[in-house]
C-alpha positions as CSV (number, residue, x, y, z in Angstrom):
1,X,61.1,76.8,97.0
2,X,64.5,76.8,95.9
3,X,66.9,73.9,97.5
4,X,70.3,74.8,99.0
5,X,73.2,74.3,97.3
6,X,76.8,73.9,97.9
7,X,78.4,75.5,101.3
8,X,74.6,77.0,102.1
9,X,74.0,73.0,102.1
10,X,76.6,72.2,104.5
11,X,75.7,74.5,106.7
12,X,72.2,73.8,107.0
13,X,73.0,70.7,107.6
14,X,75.4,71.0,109.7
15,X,73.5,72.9,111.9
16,X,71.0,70.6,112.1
17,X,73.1,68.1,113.9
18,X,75.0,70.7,116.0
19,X,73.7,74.1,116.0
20,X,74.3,77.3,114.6
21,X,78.1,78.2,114.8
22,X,78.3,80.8,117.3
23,X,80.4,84.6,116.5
24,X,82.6,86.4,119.1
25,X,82.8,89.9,117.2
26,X,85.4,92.6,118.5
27,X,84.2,95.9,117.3
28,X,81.1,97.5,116.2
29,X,82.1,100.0,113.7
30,X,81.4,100.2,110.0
31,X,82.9,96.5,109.2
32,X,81.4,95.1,112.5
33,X,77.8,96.6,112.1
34,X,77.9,95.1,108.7
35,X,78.6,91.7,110.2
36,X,75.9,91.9,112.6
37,X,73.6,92.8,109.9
38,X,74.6,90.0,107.7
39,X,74.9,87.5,110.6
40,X,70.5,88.2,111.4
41,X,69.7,87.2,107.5
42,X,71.4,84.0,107.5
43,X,71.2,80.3,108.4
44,X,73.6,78.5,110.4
45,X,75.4,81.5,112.3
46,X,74.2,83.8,114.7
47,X,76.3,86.7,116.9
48,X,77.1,85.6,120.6
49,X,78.3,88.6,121.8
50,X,80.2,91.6,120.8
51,X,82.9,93.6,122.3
52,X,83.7,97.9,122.0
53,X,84.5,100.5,124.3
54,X,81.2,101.6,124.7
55,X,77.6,99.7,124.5
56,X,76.2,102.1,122.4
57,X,77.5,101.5,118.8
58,X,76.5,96.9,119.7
59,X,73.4,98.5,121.1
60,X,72.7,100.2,117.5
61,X,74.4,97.5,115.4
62,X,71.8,95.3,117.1
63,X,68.8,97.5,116.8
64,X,69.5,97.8,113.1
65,X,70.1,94.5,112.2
66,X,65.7,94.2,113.3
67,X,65.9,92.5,117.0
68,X,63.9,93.8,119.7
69,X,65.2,96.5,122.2
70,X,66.3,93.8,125.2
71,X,68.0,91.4,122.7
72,X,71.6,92.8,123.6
73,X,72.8,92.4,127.2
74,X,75.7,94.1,128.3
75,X,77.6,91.2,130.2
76,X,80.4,91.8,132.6
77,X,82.3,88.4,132.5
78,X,82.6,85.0,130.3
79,X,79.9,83.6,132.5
80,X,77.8,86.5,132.2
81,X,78.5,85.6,128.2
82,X,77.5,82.5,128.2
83,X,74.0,83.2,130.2
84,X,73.1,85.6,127.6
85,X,73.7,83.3,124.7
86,X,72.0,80.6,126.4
87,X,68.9,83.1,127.1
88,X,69.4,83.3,123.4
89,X,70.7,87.1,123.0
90,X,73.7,89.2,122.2
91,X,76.6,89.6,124.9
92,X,77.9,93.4,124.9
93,X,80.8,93.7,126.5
94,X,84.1,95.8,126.6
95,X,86.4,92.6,128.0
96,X,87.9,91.1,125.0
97,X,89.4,88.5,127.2
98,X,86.0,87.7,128.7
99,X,84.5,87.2,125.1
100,X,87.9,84.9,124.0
101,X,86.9,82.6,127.2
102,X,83.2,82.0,126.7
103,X,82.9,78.8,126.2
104,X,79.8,79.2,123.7
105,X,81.2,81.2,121.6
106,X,82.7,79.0,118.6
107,X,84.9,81.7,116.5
108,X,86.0,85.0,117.3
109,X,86.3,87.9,114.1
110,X,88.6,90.9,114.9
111,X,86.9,93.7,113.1
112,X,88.8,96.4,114.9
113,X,91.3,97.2,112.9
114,X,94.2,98.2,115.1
115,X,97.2,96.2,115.0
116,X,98.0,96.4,118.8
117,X,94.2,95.2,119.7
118,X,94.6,92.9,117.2
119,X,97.6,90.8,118.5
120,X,95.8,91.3,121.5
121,X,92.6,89.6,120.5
122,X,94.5,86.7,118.4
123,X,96.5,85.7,121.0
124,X,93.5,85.8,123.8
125,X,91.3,83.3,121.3
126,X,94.0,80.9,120.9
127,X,94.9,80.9,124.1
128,X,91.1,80.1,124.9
129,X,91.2,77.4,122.4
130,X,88.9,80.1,119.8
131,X,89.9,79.9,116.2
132,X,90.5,83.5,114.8
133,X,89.0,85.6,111.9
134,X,91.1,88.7,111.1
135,X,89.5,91.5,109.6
136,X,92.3,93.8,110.5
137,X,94.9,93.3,108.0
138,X,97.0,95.7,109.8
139,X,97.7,93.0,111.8
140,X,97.8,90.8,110.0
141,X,100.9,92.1,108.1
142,X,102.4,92.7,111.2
143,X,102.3,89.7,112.4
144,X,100.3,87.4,111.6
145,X,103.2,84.6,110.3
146,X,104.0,84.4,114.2
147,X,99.8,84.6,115.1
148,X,99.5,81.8,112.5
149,X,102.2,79.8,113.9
150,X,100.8,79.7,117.3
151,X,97.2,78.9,115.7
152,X,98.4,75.6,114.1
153,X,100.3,74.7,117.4
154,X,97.0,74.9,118.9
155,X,95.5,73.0,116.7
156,X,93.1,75.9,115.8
157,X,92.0,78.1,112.7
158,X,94.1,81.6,111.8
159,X,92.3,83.0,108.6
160,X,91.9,86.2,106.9
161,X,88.6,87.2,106.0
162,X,86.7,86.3,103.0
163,X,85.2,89.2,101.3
164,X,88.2,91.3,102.2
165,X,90.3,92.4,98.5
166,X,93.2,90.0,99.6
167,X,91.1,87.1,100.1
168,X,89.2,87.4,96.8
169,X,92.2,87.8,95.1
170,X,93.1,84.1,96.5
171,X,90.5,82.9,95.2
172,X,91.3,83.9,91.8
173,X,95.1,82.7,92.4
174,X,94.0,79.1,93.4
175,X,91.7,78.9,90.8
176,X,93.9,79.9,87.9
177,X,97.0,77.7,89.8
178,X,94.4,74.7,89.8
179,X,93.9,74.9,86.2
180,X,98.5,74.8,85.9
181,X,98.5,78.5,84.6
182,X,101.4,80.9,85.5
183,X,100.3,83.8,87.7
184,X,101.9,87.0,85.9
185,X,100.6,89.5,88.5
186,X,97.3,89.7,91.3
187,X,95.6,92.9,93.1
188,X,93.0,94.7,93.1
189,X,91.4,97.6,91.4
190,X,91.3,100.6,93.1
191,X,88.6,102.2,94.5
192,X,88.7,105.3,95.3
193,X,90.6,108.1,93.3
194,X,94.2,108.4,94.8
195,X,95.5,110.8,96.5
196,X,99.2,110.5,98.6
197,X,99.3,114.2,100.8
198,X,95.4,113.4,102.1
199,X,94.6,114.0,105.2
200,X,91.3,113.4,107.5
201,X,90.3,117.6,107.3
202,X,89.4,117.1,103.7
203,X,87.2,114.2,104.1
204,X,85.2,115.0,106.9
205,X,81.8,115.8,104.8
206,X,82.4,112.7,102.2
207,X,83.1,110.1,105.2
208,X,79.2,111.8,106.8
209,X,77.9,111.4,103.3
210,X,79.2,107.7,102.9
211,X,78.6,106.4,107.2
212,X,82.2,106.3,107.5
213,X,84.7,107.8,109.7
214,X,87.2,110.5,108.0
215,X,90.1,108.4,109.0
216,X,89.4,105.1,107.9
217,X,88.6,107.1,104.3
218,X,92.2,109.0,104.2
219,X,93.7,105.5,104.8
220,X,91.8,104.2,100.9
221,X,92.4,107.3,99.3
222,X,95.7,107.9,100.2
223,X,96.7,104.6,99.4
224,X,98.0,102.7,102.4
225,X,95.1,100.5,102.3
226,X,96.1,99.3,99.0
227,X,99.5,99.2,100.5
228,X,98.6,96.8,103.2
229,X,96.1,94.5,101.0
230,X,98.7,94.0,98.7
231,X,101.3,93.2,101.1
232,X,98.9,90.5,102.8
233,X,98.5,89.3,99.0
234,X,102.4,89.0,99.2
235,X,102.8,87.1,102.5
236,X,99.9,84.6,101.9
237,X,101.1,83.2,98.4
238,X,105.0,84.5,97.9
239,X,104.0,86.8,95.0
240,X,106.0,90.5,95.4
241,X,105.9,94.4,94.5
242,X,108.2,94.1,90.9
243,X,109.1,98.0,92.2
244,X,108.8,99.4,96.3
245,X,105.2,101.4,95.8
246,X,104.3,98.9,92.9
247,X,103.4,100.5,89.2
248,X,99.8,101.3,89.9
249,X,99.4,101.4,86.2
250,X,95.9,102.6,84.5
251,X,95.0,99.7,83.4
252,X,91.4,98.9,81.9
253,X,89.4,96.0,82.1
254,X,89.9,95.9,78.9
255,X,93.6,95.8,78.7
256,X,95.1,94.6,81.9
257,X,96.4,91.6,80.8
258,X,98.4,93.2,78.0
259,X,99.9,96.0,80.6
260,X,100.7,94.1,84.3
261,X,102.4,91.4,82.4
262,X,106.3,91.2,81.8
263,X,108.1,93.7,79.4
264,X,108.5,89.7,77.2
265,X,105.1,90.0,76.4
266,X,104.6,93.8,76.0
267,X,103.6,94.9,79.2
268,X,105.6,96.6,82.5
269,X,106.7,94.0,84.3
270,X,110.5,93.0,85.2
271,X,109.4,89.5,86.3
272,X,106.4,87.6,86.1
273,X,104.8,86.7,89.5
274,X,103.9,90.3,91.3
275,X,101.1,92.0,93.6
276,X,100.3,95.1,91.9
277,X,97.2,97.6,91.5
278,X,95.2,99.4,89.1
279,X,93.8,102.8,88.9
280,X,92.1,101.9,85.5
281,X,88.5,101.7,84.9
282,X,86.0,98.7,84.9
283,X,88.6,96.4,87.7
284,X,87.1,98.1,90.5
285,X,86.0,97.3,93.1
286,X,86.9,94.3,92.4
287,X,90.0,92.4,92.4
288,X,92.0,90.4,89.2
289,X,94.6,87.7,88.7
290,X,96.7,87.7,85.1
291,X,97.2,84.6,84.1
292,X,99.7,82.8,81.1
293,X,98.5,79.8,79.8
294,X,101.4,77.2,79.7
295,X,100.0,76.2,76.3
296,X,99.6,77.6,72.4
297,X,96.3,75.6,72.5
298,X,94.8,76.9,75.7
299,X,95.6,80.5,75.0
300,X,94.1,79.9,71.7
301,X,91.0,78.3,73.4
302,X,91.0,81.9,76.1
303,X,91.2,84.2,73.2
304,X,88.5,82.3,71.3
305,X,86.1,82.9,74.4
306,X,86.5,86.2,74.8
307,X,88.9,86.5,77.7
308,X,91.4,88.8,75.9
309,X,93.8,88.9,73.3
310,X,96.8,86.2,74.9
311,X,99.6,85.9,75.3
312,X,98.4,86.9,79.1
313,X,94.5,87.4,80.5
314,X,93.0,89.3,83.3
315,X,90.8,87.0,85.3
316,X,88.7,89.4,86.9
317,X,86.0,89.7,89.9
318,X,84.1,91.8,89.9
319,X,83.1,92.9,93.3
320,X,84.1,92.0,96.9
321,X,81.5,92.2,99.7
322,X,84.0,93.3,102.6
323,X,82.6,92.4,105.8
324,X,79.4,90.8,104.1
325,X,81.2,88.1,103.0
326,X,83.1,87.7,106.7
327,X,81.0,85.2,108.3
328,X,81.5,82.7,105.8
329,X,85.4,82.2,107.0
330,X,83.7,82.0,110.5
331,X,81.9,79.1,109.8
332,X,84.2,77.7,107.3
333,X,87.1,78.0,110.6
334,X,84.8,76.2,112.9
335,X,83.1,73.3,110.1
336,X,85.9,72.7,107.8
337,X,89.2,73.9,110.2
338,X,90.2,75.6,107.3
339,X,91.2,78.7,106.4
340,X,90.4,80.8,103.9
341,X,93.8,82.9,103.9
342,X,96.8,82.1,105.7
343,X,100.3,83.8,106.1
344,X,103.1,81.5,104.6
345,X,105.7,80.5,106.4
346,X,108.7,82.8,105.6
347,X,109.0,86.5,105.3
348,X,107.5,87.7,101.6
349,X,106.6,91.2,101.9
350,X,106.9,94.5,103.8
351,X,105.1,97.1,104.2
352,X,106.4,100.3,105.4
353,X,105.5,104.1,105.7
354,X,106.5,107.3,104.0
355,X,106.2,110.3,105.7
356,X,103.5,112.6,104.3
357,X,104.8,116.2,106.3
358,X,108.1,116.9,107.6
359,X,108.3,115.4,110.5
360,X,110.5,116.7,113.9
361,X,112.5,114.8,116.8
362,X,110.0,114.4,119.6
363,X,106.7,113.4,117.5
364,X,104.7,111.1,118.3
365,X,103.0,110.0,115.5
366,X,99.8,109.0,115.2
367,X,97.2,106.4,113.2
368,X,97.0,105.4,109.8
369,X,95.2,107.4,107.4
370,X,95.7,110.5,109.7
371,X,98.1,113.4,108.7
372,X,101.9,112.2,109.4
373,X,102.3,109.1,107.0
374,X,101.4,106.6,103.9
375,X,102.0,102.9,103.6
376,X,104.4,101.8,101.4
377,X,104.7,98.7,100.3
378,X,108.0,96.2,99.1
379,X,109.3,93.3,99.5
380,X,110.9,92.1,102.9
381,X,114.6,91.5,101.7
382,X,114.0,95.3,100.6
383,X,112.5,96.5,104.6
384,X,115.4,94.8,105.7
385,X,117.8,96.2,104.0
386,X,116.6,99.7,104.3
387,X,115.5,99.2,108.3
388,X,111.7,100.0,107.3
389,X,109.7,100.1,110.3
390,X,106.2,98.1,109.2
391,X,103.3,100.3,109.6
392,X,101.9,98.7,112.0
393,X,104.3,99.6,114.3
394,X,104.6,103.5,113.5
395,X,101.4,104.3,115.7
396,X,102.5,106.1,118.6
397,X,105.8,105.6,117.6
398,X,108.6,108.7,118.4
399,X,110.8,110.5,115.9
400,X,114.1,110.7,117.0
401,X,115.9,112.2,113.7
402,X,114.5,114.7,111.4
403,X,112.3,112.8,108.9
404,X,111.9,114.6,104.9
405,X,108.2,114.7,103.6
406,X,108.5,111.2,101.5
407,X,110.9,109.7,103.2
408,X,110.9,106.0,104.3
409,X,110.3,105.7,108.2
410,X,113.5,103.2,109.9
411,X,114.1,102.1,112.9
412,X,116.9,104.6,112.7
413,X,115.1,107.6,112.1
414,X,111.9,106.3,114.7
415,X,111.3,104.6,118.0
416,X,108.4,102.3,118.0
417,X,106.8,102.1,121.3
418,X,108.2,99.3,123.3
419,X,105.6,98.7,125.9
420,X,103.2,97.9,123.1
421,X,102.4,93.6,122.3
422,X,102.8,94.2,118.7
423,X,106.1,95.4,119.2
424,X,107.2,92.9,121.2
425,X,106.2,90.2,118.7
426,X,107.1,91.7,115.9
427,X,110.6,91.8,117.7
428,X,110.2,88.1,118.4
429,X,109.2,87.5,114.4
430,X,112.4,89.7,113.2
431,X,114.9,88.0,115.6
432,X,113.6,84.5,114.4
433,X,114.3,85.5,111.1
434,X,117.5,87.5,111.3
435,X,116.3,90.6,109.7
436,X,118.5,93.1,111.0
437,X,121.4,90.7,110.8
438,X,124.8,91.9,109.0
């Protein structure tokens, strides 16, 4: 038998005095079936109840995570919630404030991916006293300083999820900033091949092939998933795009630390301190942190072990386990009330959207990843100045000037839609910090 070790300690034994920490999950796609999965083959955690549209993608999430047929119980109320985790089954339900108020469930995970549901859900769990786990960094980006904000006020947990590119890249940040090294650059190596004009039409046999929906695949391969990791990268830590867009720079495994370092030492950098990409081979899927030593005698010592060459080094991991690794800032949130990735607290980064087509007065335009635009990322003082309208808010969103293929989408040249609660907080978020002020 092999003994437990570190965290998987800690939570044995923590649920051995209290029981296991009980999930909340919004959304039963891809990311939340994998969570559901994951969730039945550990210790400690279990799934309280789930929340969709429909019963029938929980219902199949459930079957294939191996419990019996009658395990999930669609439930119309918090009560009902609460009976069904007491009988010791899964809630299914389509009331997302009904699974934010019942009071067994100990953490709720938003793995929906919309930033309007999103707000929605974060705002319903802290209201109901729920610490919040957001796999929708849509959302996040958005507006998750404010979300944040009214977490701590609470008293309660607002985290980004572990697994997720951003949050492994944090991990490599606070390790190299523990050890007093200058962080040159951090991202993530990109995964699949890149590709701005695509659209949903073209992907509709690969996303079968792969269990994914065409969508959700346009948005990584035409790069506004990169876009939006990055810019949570920016926002949690204060690093920045050196350019709008970022280089995106083929760099190896090999040779990243001698490319995404400053133009000083040889590489394309302006500045040291940036959130970039690369499309080079042998960094994905995972993510990297380039790293200066503040020393002669420590790069010395990095060289000698096979690190790189100096004056800079790629710290690379090598893989990120998405939604796999998801639970783990659930039970971290409710055992340790800490988070595992956190918006600062001051605008950082931006990002917008670039229109892919030609787009005409009247439009409404539609999701990301579909056919009208691209995310784009930069820094904030840069969306301010240019009146970028974030992505998150260009879902149904109306044109109201003629908009060039490639062009940046403003609030001048579209009308986000008002009656939306993202909207209206990101409104309260820019008129707290002055962003469209002379």
């Amino acid at each position: 038998m092999i003994e437990r070790v570190g965290f998987a300690a800690e939570l044995a034994a923590y649920t051995d005095r209290h029981g296991p920490v009980t999930i909340g999950l919004a959304g039963a796609g891809q990311m939340g079936t994998d969570i559901v999965v994951q969730v039945a083959l550990m210790t400690g955690v279990r799934i309280g109840a789930i929340a969709a549209n429909s019963p029938r993608r929980p219902t199949e999430a459930i079957a294939m995570a191996g419990h019996s047929a009658d395990h999930g119980s669609i439930a119309a109320s918090a009560s009902d919630i609460d009976r069904t985790i007491e009988a010791g089954r899964i809630a299914v339900t389509d009331d997302l404030g009904a699974l934010c108020a019942a009071g067994r469930i100990d953490v709720v995970v938003d793995a929906t991916g919309s930033p309007e549901v999103g707000t929605f859900l974060a705002l319903e769990a802290i209201r109901n006293g729920k610490h919040i786990v957001m796999l929708n960094v849509e959302a996040d980006i958005t507006v998750g300083r404010l979300l944040a904000r009214k977490a701590k006020e609470a008293g309660l947990v607002y985290t980004g999820s572990a697994g997720d590119e951003p949050a492994s890249t944090l991990e490599l940040i606070a390790f190299a900033q523990s050890l007093g090294m200058e962080i040159v650059a951090a991202g993530k190596g990109k995964n699949n091949p890149l590709r701005h004009s695509a659209i949903p039409e073209e992907y509709e046999e690969e996303a079968r092939a792969r269990n994914m929906n065409a969508r959700m695949l346009v948005e990584f391969i035409d790069g506004s998933k990169t876009m939006v990791e990055m810019t949570a990268i920016a926002n949690c830590t204060g690093l920045t795009p050196d350019v709008a867009g970022m280089h995106g720079p083929e760099a190896t495994s090999d040779n990243l630390g001698q490319v995404l370092c400053t133009t000083e030492d040889g590489g394309i950098l302006s500045r040291s301190g940036c959130v970039d990409y690369t499309i080079g081979k042998g960094v994905a899927p995972g993510v990297f942190c380039v790293v200066k030593p503040r020393h002669p005698r420590a790069i010395e010592r990095m060289a000698d072990l096979k690190v790189g060459p100096g004056p800079c080094f790629g710290l690379i991991r090598p893989f990120h386990l998405t939604s796999l690794e998801t639970p783990l800032s659930a039970v971290r949130a409710v055992i340790h009330q800490r988070p595992d990735m956190v918006p600062i607290d001051r605008p950082v980064g931006e990002c917008g959207a670039l229109a892919k087509r030609d787009l005409t007065p009247g439009e409404t335009l539609g999701r990301i990843g579909e056919a009208d635009y691209r995310g784009y990322a930069m820094t904030w003082q840069d969306g301010r100045q240019r009146r970028a309208l974030p992505i998150g808010l260009v879902e149904k969103a109306k044109v109201v000037q003629p908009i060039r293929a490639g062009a940046l989408l403003t609030h001048d040249n579209c009308a986000p839609d008002e009656t939306l609660l993202v909207t209206r907080m990101r409104a309260e978020l820019d008129a707290a910090d002055g962003r469209f002020a002379a």
